[in-house]
C-alpha positions as CSV (number, residue, x, y, z in Angstrom):
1,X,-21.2,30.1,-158.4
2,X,-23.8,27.0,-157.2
3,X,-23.2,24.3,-155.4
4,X,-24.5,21.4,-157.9
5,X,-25.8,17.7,-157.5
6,X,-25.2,16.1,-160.4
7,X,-27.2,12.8,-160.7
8,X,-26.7,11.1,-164.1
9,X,-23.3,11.0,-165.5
10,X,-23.9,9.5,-169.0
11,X,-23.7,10.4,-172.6
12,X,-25.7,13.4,-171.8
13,X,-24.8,14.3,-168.2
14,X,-21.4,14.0,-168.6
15,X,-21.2,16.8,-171.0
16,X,-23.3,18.5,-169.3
17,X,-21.6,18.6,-165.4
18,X,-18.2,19.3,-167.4
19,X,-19.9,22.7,-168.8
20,X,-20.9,23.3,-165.2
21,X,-17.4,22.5,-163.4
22,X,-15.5,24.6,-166.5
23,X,-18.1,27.9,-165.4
24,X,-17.2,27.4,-162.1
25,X,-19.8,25.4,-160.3
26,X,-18.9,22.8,-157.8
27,X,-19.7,19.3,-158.3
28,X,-21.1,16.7,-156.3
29,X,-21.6,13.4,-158.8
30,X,-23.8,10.4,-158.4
31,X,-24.2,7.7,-160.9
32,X,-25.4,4.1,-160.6
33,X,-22.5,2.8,-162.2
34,X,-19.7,4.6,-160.1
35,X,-17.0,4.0,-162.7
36,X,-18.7,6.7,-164.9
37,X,-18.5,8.8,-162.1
38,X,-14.4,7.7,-161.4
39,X,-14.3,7.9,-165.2
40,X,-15.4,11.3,-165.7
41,X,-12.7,12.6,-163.0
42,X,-9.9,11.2,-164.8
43,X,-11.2,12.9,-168.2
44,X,-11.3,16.0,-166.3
45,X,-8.4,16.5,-164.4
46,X,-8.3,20.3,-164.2
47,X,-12.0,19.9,-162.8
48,X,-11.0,17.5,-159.9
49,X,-10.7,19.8,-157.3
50,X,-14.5,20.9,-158.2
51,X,-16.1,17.3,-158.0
52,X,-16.6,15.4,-155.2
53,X,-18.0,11.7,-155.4
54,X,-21.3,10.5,-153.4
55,X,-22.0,7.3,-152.6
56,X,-26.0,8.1,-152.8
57,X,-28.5,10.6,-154.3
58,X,-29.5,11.9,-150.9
59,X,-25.1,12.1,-150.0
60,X,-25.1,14.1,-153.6
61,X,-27.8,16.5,-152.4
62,X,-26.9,17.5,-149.0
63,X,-26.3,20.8,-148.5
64,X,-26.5,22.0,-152.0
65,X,-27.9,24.9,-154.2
66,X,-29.6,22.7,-157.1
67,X,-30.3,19.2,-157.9
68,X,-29.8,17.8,-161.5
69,X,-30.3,15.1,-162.7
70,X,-30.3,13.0,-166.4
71,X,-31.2,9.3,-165.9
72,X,-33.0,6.7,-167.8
73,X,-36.7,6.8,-167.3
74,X,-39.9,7.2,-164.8
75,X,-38.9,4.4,-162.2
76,X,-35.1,5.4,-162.5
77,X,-35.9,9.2,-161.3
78,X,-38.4,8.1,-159.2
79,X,-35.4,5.9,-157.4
80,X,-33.1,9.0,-157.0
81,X,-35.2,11.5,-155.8
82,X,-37.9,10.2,-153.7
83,X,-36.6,6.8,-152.9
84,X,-35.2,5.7,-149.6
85,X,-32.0,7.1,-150.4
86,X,-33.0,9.8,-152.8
87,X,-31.9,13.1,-153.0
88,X,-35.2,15.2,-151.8
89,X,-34.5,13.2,-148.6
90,X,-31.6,15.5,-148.0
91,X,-32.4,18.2,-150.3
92,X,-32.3,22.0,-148.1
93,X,-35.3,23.8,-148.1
94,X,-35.2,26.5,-150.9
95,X,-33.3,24.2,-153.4
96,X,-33.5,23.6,-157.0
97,X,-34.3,20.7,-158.4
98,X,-33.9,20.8,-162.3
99,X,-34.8,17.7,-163.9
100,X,-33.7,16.8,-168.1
101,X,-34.6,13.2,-168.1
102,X,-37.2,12.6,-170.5
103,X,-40.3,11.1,-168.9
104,X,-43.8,11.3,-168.2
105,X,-45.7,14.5,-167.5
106,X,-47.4,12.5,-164.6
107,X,-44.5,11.8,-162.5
108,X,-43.0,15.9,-163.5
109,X,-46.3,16.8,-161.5
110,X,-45.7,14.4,-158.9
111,X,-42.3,15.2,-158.2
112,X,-43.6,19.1,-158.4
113,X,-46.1,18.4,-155.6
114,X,-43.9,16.7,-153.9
115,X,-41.1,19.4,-154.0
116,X,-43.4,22.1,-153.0
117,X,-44.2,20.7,-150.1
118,X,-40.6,20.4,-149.0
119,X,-40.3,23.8,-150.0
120,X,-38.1,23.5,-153.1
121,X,-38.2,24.5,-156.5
122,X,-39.0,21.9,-159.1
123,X,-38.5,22.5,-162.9
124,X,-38.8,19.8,-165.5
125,X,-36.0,20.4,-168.2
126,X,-36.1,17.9,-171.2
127,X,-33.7,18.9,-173.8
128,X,-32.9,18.6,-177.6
129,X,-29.7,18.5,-179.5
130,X,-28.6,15.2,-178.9
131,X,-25.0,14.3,-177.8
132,X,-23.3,16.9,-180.1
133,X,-25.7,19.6,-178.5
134,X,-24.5,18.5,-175.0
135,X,-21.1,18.2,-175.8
136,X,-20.9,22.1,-177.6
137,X,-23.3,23.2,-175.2
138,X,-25.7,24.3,-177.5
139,X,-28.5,21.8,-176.5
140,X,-32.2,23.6,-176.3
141,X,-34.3,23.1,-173.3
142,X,-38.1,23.2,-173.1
143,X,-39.1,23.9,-169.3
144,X,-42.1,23.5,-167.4
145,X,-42.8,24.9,-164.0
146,X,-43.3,28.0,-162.1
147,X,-41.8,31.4,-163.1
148,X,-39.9,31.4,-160.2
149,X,-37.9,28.0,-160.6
150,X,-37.3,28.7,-164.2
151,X,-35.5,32.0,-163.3
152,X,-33.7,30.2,-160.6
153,X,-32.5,27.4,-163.1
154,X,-31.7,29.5,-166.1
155,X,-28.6,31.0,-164.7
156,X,-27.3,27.3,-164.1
157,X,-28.6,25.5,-167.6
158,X,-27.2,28.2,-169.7
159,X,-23.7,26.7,-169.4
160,X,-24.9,23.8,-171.7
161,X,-27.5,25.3,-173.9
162,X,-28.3,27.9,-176.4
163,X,-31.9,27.8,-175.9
164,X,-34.3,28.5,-173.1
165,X,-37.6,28.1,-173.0
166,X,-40.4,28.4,-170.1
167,X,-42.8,26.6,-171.8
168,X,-45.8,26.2,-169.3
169,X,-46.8,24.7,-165.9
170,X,-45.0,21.5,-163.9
171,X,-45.1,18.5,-166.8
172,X,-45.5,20.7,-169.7
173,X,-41.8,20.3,-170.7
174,X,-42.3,16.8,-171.0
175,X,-44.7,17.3,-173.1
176,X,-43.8,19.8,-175.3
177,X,-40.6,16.8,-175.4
178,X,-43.5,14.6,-176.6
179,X,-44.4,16.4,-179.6
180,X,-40.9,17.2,-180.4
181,X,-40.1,13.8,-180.5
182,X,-43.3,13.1,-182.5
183,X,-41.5,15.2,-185.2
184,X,-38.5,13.8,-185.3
185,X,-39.4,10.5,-185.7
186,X,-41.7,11.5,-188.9
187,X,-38.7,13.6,-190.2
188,X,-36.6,10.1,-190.1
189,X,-39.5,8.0,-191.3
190,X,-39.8,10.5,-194.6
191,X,-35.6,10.6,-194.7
192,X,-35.0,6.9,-195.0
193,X,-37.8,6.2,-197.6
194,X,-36.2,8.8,-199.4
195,X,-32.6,8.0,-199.3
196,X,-33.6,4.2,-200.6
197,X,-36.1,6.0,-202.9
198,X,-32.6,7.6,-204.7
199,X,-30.8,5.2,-204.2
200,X,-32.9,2.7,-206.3
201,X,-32.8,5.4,-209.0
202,X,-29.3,5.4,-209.4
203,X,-28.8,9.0,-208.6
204,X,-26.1,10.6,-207.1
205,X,-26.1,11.3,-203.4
206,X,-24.3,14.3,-202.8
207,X,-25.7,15.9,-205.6
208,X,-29.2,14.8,-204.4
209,X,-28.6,16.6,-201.1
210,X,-26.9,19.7,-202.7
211,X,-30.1,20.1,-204.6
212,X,-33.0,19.5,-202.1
213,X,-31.4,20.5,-198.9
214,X,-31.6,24.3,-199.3
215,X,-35.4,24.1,-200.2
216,X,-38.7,23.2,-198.2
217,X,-37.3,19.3,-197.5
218,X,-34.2,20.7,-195.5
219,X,-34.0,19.6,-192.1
220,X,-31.5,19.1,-189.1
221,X,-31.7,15.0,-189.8
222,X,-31.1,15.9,-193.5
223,X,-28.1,18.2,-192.7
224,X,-26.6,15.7,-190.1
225,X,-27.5,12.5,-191.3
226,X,-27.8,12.2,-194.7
227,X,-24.6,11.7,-195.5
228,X,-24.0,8.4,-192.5
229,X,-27.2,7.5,-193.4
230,X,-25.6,7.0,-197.0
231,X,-22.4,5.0,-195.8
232,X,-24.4,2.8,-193.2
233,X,-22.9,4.9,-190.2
234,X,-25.0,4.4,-187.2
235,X,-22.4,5.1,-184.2
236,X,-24.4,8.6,-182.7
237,X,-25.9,9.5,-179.5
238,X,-29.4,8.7,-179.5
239,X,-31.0,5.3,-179.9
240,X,-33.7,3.9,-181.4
241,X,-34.6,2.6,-177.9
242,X,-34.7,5.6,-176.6
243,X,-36.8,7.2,-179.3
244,X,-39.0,3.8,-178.7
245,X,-39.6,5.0,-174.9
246,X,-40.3,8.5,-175.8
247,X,-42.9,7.6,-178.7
248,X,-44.5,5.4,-175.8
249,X,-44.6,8.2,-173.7
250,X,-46.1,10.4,-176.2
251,X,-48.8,7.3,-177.5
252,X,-49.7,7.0,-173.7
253,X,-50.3,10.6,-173.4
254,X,-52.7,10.6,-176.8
255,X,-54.9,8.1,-175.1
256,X,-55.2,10.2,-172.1
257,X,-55.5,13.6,-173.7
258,X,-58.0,12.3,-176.7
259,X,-55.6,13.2,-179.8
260,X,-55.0,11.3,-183.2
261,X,-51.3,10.7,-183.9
262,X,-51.5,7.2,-186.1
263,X,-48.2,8.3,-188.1
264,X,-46.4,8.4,-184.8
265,X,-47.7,5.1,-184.1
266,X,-46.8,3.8,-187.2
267,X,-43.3,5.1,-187.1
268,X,-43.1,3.4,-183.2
269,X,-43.6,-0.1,-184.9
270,X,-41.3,0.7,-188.0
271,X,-38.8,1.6,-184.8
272,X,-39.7,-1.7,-183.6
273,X,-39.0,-3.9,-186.7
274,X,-35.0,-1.7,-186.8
275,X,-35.0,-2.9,-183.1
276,X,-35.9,-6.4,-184.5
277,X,-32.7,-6.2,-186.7
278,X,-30.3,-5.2,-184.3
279,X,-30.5,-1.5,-184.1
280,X,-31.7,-0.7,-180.7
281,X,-28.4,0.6,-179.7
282,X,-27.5,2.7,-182.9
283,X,-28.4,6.1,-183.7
284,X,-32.3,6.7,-184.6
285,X,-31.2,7.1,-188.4
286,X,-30.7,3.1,-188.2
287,X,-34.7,3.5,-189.0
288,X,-33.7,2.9,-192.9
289,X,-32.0,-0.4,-191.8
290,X,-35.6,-1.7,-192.2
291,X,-35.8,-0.9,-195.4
292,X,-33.7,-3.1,-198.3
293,X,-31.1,-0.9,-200.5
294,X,-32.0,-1.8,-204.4
């Protein structure tokens, strides 16, 4: 069993460092807000005698086997691992540092460079799933990095997913993030024109999806969300804001690497007009807000 730095205890990382503590791991948690942290103890009794508190990213890291962490975005990570206080400040030689925030392949590489040079093992983890796949532990994890530090983390990131996959070199999981995202939101764009489409024809809903959701238009956002999307339910894990920061990511990256992705850009402002209306906080099915029911 590892001696884990957990740095990140939200929607996702809370799940997440519970699957740990319940395998056996021990815990040391960081959060910026320390209630989540104080909050997450008291959720967990059985688990308090795995968790210890730290008052700092570098207090989380010292003396431990791995580093995690799942925070908000470039500058956040940046903060908590090579700030003043962060954790590779502290980090041991030899360590793991497993990272699932999704962010830019630029600062994956830089906090690669950075780690080999302190001697410890970096592997940039973003994940899929969504807060249901991090609750059941079934999220799936695209990982970029050497062989070496993927084989090191995979023994620790099973405990919260049911797929692994070394996908290529420091930053490539973020990347291969990017296009995933890119999907999804052209999934959801397609989704909500076609929910208003039917529902401006006066059809029947369920029967709708019985019919098209065993053929080529079935889908995980069809499976999952057609039905909310149907009764205006919004209250799920990921937000359009944080599909907005991904697409951005992924739009950035297109201008650097030279490919055409207008749909995806198109989709990032029809994200923007549902943020217009309110729905930067709800679920990324809160895309067919934008769109008027007939």
């Amino acid at each position: 069993m590892a001696n884990i730095a957990f740095i990140g205890i939200g929607v996702m990382g809370g799940p997440m460092a519970r699957h740990l503590g319940n395998d056996g791991h021990s815990l040391a948690l960081y959060n910026r807000t320390p209630a989540k942290v104080h909050a997450w103890i008291e959720a967990h009794p059985h688990l308090a005698d795995k968790a210890r508190v730290a008052a700092t990213p570098a207090e989380a890291a010292e003396g431990v086997d791995a580093v995690i962490t799942c925070v908000g975005n470039d500058d956040d990570l940046a903060q908590v691992i090579m700030g003043r206080q962060g954790a590779f400040t502290t980090l041991p030689k030899g360590a793991l540092f497993i990272d699932h925030t999704t962010v830019s392949a630029t600062i994956a590489r830089q906090i690669s460079v950075e780690g080999r040079a302190k001697n410890i093992l970096c592997v940039d983890a973003p994940v899929t799933g969504g807060q249901a796949g991090a609750e059941n532990g079934t999220l799936a994890i695209m990982c970029g990095g050497k062989k070496d530090a993927v084989d090191a983390a995979r023994p620790i990131i099973k405990s919260y997913s049911s797929r692994i996959v070394h996908v290529g070199g420091p930053g490539d999981g973020q990347t291969t993030k990017m296009v995933n995202q890119i999907c999804i939101a052209g999934v959801l764009g397609g989704l909500s024109e076609a929910m208003r489409f039917a529902q401006a024809s006066r059809l029947d809903l369920d029967k709708v999806f019985q019919a098209i959701s065993g053929g080529a238009a079935q889908s995980w956002q069809m499976d999952n969300r057609w039905k909310t999307m149907a009764e205006d339910s919004f209250d799920f894990g990921f937000a359009i804001d944080w599909m907005r920061k991904d697409l951005g990511l992924a739009l950035d990256k297109a201008r650097n690497n030279g490919a055409s992705i207008p749909v995806a850009a198109l989709l990032d402002q029809f994200f923007a007009e549902a943020q217009h209306l309110g729905a930067g906080r709800q679920d990324t099915s809160a895309l067919i807000r934008r769109l008027p029911r007939k």
